[in-house]
PyMOL commands that place a pseudoatom at each C-alpha (Angstrom):
pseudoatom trace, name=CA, resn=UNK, resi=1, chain=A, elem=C, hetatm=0, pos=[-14.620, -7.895, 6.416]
pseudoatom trace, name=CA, resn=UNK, resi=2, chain=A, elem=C, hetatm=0, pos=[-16.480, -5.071, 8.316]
pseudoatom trace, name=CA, resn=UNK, resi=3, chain=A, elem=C, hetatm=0, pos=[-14.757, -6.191, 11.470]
pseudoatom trace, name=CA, resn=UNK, resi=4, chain=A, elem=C, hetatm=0, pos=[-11.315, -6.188, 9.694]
pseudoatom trace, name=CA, resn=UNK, resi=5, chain=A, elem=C, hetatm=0, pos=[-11.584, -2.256, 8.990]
pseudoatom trace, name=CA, resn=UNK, resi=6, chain=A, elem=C, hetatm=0, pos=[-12.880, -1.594, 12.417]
pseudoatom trace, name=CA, resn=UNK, resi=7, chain=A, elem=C, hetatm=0, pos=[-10.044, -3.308, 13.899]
pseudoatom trace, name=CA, resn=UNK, resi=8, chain=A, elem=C, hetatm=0, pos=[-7.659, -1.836, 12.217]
pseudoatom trace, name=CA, resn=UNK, resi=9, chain=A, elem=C, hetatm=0, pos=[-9.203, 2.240, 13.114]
pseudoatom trace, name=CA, resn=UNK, resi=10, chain=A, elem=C, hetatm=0, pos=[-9.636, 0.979, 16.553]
pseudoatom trace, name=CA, resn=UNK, resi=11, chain=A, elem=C, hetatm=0, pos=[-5.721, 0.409, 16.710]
pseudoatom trace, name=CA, resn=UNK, resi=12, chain=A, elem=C, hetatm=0, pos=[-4.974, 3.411, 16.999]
pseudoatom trace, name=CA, resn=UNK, resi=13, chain=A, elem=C, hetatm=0, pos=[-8.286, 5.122, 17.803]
pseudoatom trace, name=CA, resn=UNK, resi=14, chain=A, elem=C, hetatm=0, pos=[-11.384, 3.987, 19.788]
pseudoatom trace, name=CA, resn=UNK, resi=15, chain=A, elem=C, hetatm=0, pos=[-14.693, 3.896, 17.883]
pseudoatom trace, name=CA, resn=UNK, resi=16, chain=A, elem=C, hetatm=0, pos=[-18.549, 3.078, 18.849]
pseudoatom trace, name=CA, resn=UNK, resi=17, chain=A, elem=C, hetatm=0, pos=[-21.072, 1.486, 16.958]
pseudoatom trace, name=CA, resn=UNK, resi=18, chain=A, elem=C, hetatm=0, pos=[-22.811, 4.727, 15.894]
pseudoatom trace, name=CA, resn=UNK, resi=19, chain=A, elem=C, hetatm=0, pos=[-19.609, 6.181, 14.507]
pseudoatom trace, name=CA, resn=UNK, resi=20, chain=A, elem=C, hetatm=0, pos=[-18.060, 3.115, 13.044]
pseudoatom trace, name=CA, resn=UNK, resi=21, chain=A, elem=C, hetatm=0, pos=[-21.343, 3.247, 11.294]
pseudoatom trace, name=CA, resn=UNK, resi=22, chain=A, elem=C, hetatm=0, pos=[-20.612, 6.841, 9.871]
pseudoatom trace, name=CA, resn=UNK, resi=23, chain=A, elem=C, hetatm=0, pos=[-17.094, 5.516, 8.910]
pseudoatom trace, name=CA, resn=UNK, resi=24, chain=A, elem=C, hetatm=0, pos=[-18.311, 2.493, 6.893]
pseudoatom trace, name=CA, resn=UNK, resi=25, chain=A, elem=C, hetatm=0, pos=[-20.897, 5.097, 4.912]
pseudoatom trace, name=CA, resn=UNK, resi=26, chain=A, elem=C, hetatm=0, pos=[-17.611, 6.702, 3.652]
pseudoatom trace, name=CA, resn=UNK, resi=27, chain=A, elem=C, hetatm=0, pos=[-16.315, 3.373, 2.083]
pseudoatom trace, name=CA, resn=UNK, resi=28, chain=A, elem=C, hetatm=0, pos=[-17.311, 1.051, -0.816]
pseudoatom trace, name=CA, resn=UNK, resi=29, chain=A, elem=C, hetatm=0, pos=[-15.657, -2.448, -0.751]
pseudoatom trace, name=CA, resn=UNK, resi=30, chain=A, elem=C, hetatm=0, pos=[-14.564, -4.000, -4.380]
pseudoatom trace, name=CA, resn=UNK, resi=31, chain=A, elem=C, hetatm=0, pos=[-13.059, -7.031, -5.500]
pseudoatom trace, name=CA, resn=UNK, resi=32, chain=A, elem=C, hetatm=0, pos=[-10.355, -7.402, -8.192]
pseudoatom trace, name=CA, resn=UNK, resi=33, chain=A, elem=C, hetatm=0, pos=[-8.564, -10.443, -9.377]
pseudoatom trace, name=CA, resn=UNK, resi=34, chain=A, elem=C, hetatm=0, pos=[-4.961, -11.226, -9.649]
pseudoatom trace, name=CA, resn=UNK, resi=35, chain=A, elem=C, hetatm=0, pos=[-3.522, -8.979, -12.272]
pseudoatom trace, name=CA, resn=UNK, resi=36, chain=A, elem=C, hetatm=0, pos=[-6.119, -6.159, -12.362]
pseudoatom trace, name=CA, resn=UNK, resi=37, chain=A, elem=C, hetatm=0, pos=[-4.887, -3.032, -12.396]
pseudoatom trace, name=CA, resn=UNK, resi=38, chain=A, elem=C, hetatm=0, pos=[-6.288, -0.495, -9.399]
pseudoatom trace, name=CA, resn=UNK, resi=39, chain=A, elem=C, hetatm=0, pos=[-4.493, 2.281, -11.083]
pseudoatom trace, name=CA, resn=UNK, resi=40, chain=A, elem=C, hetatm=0, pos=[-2.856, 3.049, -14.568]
pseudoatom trace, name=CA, resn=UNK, resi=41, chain=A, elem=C, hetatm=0, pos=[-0.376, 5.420, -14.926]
pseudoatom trace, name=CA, resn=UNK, resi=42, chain=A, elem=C, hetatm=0, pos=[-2.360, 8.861, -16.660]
pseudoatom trace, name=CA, resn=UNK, resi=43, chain=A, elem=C, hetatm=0, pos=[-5.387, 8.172, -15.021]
pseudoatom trace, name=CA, resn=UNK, resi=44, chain=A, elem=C, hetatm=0, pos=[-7.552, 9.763, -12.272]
pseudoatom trace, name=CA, resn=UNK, resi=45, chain=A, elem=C, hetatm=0, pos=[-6.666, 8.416, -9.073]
pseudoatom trace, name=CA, resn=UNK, resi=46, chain=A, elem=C, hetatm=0, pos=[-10.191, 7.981, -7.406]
pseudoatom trace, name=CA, resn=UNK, resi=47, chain=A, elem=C, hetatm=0, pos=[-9.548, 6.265, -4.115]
pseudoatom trace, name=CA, resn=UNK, resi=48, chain=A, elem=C, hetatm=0, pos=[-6.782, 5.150, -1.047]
pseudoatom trace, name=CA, resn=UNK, resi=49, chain=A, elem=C, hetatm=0, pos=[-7.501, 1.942, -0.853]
pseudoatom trace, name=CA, resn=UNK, resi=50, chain=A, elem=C, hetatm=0, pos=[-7.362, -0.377, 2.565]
pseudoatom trace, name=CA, resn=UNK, resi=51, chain=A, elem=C, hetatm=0, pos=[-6.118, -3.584, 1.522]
pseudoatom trace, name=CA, resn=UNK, resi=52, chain=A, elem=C, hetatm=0, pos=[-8.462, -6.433, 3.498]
pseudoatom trace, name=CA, resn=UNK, resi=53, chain=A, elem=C, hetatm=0, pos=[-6.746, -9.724, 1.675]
pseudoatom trace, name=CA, resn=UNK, resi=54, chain=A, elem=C, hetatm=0, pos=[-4.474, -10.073, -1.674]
pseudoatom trace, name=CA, resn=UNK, resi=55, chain=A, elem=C, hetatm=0, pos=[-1.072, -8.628, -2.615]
pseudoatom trace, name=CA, resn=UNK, resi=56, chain=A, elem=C, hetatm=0, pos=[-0.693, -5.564, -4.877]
pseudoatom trace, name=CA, resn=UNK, resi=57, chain=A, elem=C, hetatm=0, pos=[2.258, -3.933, -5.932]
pseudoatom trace, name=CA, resn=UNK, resi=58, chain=A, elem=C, hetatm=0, pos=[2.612, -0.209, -6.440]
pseudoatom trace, name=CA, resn=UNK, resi=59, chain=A, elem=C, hetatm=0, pos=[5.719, 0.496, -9.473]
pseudoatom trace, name=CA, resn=UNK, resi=60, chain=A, elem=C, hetatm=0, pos=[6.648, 3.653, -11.571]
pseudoatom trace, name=CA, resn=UNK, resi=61, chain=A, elem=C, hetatm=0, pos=[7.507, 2.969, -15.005]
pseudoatom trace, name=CA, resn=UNK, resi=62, chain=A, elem=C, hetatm=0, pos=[10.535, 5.220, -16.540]
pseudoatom trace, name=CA, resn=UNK, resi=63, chain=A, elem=C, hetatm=0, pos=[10.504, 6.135, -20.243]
pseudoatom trace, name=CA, resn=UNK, resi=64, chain=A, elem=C, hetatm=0, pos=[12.203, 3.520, -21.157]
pseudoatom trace, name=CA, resn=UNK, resi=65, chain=A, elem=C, hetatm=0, pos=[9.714, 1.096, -19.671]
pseudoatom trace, name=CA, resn=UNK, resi=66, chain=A, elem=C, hetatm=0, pos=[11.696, -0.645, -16.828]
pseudoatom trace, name=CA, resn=UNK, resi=67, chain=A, elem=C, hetatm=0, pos=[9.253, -0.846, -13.743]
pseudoatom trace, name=CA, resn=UNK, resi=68, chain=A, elem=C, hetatm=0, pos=[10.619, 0.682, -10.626]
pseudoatom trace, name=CA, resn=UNK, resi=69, chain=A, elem=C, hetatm=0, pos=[8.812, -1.392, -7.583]
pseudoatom trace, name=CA, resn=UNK, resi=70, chain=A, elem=C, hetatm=0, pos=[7.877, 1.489, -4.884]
pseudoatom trace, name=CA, resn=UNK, resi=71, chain=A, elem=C, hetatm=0, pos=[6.076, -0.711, -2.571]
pseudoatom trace, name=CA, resn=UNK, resi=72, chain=A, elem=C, hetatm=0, pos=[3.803, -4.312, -1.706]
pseudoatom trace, name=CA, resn=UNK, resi=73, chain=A, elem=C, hetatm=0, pos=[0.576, -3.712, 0.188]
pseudoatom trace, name=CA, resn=UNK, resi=74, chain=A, elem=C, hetatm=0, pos=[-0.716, -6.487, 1.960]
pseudoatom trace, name=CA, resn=UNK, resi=75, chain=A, elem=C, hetatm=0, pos=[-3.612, -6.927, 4.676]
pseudoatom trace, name=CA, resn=UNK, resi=76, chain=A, elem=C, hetatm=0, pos=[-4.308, -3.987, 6.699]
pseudoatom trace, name=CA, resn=UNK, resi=77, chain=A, elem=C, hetatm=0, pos=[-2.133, -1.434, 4.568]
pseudoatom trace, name=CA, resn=UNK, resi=78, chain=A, elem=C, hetatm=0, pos=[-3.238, 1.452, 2.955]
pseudoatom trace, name=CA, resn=UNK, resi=79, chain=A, elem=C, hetatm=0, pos=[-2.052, 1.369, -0.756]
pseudoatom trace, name=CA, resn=UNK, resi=80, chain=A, elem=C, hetatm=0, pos=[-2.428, 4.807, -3.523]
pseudoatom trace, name=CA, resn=UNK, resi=81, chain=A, elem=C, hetatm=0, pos=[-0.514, 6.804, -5.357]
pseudoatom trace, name=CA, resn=UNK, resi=82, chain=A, elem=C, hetatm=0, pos=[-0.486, 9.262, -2.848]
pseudoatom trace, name=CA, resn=UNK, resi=83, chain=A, elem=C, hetatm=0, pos=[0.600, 12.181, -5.455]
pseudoatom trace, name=CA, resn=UNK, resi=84, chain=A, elem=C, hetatm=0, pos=[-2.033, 11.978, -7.564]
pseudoatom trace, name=CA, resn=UNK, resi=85, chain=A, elem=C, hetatm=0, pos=[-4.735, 10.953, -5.123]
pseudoatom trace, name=CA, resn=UNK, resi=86, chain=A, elem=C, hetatm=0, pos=[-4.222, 14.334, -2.986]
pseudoatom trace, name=CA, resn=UNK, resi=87, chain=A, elem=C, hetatm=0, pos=[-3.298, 16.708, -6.182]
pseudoatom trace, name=CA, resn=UNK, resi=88, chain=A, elem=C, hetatm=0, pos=[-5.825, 14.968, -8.231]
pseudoatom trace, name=CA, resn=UNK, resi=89, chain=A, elem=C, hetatm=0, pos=[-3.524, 15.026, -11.100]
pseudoatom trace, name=CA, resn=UNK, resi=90, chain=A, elem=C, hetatm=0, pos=[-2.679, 11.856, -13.513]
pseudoatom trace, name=CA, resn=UNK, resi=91, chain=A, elem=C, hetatm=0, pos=[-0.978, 8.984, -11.893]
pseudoatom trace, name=CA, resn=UNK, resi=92, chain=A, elem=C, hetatm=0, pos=[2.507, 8.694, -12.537]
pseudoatom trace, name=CA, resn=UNK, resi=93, chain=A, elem=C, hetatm=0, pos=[2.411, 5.073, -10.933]
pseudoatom trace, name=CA, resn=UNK, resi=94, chain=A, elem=C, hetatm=0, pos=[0.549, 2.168, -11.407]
pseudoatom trace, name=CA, resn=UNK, resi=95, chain=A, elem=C, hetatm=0, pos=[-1.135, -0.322, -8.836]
pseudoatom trace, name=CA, resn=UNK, resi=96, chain=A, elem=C, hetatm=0, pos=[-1.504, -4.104, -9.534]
pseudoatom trace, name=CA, resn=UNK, resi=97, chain=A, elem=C, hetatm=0, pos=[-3.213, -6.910, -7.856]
pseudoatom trace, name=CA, resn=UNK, resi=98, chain=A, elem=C, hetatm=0, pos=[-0.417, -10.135, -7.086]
pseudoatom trace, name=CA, resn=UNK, resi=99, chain=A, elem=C, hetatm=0, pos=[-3.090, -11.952, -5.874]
pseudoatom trace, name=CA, resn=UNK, resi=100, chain=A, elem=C, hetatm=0, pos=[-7.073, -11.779, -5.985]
pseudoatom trace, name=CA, resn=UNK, resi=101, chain=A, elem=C, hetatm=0, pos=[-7.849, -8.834, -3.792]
pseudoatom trace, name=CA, resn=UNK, resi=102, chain=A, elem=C, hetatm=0, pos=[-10.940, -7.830, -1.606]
pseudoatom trace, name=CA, resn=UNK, resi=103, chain=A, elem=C, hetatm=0, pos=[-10.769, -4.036, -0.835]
pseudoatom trace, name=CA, resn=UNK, resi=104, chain=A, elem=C, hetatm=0, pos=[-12.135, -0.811, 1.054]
pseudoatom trace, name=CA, resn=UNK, resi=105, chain=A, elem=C, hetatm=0, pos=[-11.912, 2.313, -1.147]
pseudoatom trace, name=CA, resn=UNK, resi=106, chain=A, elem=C, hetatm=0, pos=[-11.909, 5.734, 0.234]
pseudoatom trace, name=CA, resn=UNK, resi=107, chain=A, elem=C, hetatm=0, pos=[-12.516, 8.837, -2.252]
pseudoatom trace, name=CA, resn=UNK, resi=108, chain=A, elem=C, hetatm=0, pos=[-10.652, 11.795, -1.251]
pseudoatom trace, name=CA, resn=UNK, resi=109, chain=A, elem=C, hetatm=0, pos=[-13.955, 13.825, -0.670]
pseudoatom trace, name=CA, resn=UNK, resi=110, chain=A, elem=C, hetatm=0, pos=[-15.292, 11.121, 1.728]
pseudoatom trace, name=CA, resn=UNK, resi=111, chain=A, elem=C, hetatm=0, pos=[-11.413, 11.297, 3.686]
pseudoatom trace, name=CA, resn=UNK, resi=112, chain=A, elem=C, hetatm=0, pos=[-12.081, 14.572, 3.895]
pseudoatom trace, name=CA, resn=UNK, resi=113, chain=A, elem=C, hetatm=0, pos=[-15.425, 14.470, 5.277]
pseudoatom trace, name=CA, resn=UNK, resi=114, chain=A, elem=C, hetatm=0, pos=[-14.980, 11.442, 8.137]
pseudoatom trace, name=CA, resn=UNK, resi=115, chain=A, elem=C, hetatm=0, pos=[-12.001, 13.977, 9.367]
pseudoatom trace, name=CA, resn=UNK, resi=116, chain=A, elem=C, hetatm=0, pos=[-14.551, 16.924, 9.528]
pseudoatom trace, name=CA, resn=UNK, resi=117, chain=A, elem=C, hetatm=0, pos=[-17.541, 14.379, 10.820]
pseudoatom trace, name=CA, resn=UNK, resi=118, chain=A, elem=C, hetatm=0, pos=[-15.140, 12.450, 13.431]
pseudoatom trace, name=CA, resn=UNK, resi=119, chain=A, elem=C, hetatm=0, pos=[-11.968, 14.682, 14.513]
pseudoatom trace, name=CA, resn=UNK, resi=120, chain=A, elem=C, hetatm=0, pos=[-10.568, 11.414, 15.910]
pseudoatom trace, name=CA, resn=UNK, resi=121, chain=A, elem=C, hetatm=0, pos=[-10.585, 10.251, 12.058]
pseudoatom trace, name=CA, resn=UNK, resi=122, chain=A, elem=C, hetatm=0, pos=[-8.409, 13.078, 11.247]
pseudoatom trace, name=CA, resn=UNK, resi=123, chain=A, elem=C, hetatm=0, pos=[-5.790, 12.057, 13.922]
pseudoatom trace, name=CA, resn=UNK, resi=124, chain=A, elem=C, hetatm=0, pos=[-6.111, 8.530, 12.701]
pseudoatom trace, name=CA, resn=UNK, resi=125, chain=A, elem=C, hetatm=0, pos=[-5.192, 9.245, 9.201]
pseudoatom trace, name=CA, resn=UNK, resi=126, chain=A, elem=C, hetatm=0, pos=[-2.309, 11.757, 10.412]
pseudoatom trace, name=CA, resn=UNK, resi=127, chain=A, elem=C, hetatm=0, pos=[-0.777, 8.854, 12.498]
pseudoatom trace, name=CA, resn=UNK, resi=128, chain=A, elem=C, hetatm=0, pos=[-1.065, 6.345, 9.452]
pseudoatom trace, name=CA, resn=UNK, resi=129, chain=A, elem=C, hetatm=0, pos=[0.681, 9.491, 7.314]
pseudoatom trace, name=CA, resn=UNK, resi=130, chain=A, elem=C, hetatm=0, pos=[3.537, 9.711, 9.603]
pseudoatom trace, name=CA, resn=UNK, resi=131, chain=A, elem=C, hetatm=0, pos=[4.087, 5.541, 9.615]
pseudoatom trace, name=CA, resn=UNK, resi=132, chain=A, elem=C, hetatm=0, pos=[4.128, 5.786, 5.997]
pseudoatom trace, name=CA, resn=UNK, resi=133, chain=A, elem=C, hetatm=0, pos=[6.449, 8.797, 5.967]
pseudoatom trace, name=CA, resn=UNK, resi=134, chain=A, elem=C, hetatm=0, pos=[8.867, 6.650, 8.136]
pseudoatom trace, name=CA, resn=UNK, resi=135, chain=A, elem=C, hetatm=0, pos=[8.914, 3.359, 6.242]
pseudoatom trace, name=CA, resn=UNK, resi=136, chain=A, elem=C, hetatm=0, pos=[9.227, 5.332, 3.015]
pseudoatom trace, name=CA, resn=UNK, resi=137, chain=A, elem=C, hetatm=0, pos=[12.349, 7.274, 5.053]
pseudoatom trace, name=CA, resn=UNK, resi=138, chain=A, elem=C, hetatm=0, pos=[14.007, 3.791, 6.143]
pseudoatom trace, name=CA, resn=UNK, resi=139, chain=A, elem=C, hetatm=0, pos=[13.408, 2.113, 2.423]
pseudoatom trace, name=CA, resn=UNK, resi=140, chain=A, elem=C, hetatm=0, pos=[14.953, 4.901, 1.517]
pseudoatom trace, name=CA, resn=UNK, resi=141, chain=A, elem=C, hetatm=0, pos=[17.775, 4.919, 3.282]
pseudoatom trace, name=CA, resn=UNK, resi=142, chain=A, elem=C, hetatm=0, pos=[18.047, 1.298, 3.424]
pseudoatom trace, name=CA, resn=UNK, resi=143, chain=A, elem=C, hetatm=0, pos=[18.697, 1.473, -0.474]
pseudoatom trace, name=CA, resn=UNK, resi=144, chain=A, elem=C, hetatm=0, pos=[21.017, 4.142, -0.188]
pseudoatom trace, name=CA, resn=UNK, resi=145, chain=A, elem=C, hetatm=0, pos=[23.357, 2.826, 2.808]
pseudoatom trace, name=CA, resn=UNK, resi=146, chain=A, elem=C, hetatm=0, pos=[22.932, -1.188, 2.726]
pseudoatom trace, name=CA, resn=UNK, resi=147, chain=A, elem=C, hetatm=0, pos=[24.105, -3.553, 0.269]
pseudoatom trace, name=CA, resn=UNK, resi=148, chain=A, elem=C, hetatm=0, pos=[21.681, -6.252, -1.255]
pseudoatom trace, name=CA, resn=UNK, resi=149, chain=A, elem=C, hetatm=0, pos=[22.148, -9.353, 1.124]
pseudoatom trace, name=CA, resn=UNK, resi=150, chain=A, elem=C, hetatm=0, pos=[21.384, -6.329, 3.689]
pseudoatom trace, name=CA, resn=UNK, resi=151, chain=A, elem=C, hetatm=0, pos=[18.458, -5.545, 2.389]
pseudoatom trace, name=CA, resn=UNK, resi=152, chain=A, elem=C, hetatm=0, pos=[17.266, -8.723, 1.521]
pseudoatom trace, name=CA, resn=UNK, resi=153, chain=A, elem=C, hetatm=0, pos=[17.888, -9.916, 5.479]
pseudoatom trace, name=CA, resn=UNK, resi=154, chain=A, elem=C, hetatm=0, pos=[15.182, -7.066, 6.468]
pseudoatom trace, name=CA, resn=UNK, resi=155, chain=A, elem=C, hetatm=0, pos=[12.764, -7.828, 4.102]
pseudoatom trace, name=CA, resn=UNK, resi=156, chain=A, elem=C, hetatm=0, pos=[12.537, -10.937, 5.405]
pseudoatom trace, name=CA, resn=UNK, resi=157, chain=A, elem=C, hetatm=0, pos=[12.580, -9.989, 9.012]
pseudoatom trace, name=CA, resn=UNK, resi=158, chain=A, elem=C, hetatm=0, pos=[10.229, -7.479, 8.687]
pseudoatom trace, name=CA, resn=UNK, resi=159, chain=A, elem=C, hetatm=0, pos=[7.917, -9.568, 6.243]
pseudoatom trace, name=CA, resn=UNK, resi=160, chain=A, elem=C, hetatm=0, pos=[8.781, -13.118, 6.219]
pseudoatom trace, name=CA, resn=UNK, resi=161, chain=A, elem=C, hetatm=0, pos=[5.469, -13.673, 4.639]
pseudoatom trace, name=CA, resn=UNK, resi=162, chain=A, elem=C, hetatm=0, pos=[5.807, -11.613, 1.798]
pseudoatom trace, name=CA, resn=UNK, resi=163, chain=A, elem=C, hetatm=0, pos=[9.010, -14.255, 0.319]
pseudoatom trace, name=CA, resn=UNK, resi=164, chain=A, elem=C, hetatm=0, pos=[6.326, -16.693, 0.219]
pseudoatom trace, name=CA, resn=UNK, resi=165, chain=A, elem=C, hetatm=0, pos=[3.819, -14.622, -1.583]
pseudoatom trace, name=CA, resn=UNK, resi=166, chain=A, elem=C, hetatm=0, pos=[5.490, -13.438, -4.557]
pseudoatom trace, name=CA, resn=UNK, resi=167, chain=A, elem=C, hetatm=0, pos=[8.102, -14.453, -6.820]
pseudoatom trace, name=CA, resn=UNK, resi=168, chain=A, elem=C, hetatm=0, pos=[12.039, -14.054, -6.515]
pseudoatom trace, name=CA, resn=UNK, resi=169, chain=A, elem=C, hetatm=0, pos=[11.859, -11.760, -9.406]
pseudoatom trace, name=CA, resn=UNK, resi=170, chain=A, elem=C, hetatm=0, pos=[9.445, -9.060, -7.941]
pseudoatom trace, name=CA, resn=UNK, resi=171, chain=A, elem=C, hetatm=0, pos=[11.315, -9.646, -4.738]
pseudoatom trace, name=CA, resn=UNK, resi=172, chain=A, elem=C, hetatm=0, pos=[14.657, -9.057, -6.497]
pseudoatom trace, name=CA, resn=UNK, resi=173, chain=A, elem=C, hetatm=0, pos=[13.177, -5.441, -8.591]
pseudoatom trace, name=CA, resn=UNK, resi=174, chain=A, elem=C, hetatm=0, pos=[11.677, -4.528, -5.143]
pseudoatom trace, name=CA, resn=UNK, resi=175, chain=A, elem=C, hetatm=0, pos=[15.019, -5.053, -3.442]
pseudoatom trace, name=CA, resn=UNK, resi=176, chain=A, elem=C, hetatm=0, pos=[16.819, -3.334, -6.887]
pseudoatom trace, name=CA, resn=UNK, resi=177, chain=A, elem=C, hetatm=0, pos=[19.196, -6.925, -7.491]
pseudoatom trace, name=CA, resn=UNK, resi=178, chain=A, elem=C, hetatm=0, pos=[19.233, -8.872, -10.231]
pseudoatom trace, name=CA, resn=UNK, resi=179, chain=A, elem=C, hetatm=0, pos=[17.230, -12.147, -9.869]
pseudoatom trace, name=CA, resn=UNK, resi=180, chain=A, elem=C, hetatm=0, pos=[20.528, -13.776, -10.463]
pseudoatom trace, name=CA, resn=UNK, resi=181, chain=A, elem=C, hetatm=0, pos=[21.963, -11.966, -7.289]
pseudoatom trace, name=CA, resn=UNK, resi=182, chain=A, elem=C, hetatm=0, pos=[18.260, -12.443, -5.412]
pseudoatom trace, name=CA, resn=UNK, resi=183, chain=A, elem=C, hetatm=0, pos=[19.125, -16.432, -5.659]
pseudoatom trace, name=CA, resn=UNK, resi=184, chain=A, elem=C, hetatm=0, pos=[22.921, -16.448, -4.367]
pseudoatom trace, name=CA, resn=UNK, resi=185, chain=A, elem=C, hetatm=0, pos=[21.357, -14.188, -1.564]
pseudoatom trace, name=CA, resn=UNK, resi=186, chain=A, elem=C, hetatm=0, pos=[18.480, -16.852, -0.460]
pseudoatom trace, name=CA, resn=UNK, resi=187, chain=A, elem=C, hetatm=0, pos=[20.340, -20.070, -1.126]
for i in range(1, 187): cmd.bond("trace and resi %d" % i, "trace and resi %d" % (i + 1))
show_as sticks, trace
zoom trace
């Protein structure tokens, strides 16, 4: 599990055994089982979690209650709701485990201590910002300029997996069909 977090850092930054040591001091690990909630809307937002294995899904509720699906996290993604983690303000969004889920959780205060500790932290976290930034850009656009059989055919290029993981009617909300239209598409 260890090795799984180091990996992933040393993707995109090299570390040694001393500092991945300092890094792993700034993380607890938890596991939560399938439909365990990681965050409730209204509540503190205490960590950015790493996912290590297990599915969650991050959604925003409207006043009516229909659940808008933001995102999946799967192994080696970094899953929060990023408002309220850096504003520490309520949660407007909720995070939910698909699947049993093993975890590294990152408080804010220990982010912000590994970037003073280890500058090459800091550039790590700025690189995984900007990835984000980009995928939340082309989902974004992606909903606003393709139509569903579109956006359905890049969800499963880009995570083929992810069909197998979860059911057509999370698939369908993520993609913003109708379940109905979700089963024309895959058939």
């Amino acid at each position: 599990m260890q090795q799984q977090l180091r990996a992933h850092f040393e993707k995109v930054v090299p570390l040694t055994d001393e500092e991945f040591t300092l890094v792993l001091a700034r993380f607890t690990s938890r596991h939560y089982k399938k439909h365990h909630f990681l965050i409730q809307r209204g509540e503190n937002v205490k960590f950015n979690y790493f996912v290590v294995s297990g599915l969650l899904k991050l959604v925003y509720a409207d006043e009516t209650g229909k659940q808008h699906f933001l995102s999946f996290a799967m192994e080696d993604w970094w899953e929060t709701d990023f408002q309220a983690y850096y504003t520490k303000t309520p949660a407007t969004l909720s995070l939910e485990c698909l699947e049993d889920a093993l975890v590294f959780c990152l408080t804010l205060e220990d982010y912000y201590a590994l970037c003073t500790e280890l500058p090459k932290m800091a550039h790590f976290f700025l690189q995984k910002m900007a990835l984000n930034s980009i995928a939340a850009q082309q989902r974004l656009l992606s909903l606003l300029t393709t139509n569903a059989k579109e956006r359905y055919e890049q969800l499963l290029h880009k995570y083929p997996a992810l069909a197998q993981r979860t059911s057509k009617t999370l698939l369908a909300s993520y993609l913003g069909v109708s379940r109905e239209t979700l089963s024309r598409l895959a058939s």
